[in-house]
C-alpha positions in Angstrom: 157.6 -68.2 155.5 156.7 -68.3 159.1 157.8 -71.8 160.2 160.5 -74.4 158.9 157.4 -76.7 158.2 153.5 -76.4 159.3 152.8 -79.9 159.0 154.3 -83.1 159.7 152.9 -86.1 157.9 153.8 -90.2 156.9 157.5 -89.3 158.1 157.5 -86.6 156.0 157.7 -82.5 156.3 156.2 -79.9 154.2 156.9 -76.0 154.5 154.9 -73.4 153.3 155.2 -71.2 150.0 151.8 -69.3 150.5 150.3 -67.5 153.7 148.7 -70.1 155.9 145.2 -68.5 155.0 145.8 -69.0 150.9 146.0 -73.0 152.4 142.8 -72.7 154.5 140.9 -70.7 152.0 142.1 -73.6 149.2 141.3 -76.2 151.5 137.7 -74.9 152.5 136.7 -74.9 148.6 137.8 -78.4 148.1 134.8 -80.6 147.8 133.8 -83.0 151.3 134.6 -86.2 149.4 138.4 -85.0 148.6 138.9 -83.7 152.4 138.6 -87.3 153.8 142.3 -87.9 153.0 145.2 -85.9 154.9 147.1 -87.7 152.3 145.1 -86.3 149.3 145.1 -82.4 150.5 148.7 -83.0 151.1 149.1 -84.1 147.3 146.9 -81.4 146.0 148.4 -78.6 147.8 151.9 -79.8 146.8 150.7 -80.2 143.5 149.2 -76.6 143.1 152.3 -75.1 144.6 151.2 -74.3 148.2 153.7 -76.5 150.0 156.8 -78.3 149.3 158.1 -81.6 151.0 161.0 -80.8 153.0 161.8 -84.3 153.7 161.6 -87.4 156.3 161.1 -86.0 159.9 163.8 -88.4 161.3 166.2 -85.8 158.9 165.1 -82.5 160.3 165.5 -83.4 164.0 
């Protein structure tokens, strides 16, 4: 993948297992209500297999 990680979030790391536009095109069909939460894409792209946690941010660094 291009990066260690693409997104840094709650401490926590997440790298990505899919082309960055498999995550935006996944993202733009979720519905408005579940796009609120940074938290809840986070969860539902893990979930799916888009990304994986890497781990706390204070461990990469």
């Amino acid at each position: 993948m291009p990066r260690d990680y693409f997104v840094k979030y709650g401490g926590a790391a997440f790298q990505n297992n899919v082309d960055p536009e498999q995550i935006h095109h996944f993202v733009r069909q979720l519905p408005q209500e579940q796009k609120r939460s940074v938290q809840e894409v986070l969860q539902l792209l893990e979930s799916q297999g888009y990304i994986t946690k890497l781990s706390a941010t204070w461990e990469l660094q």
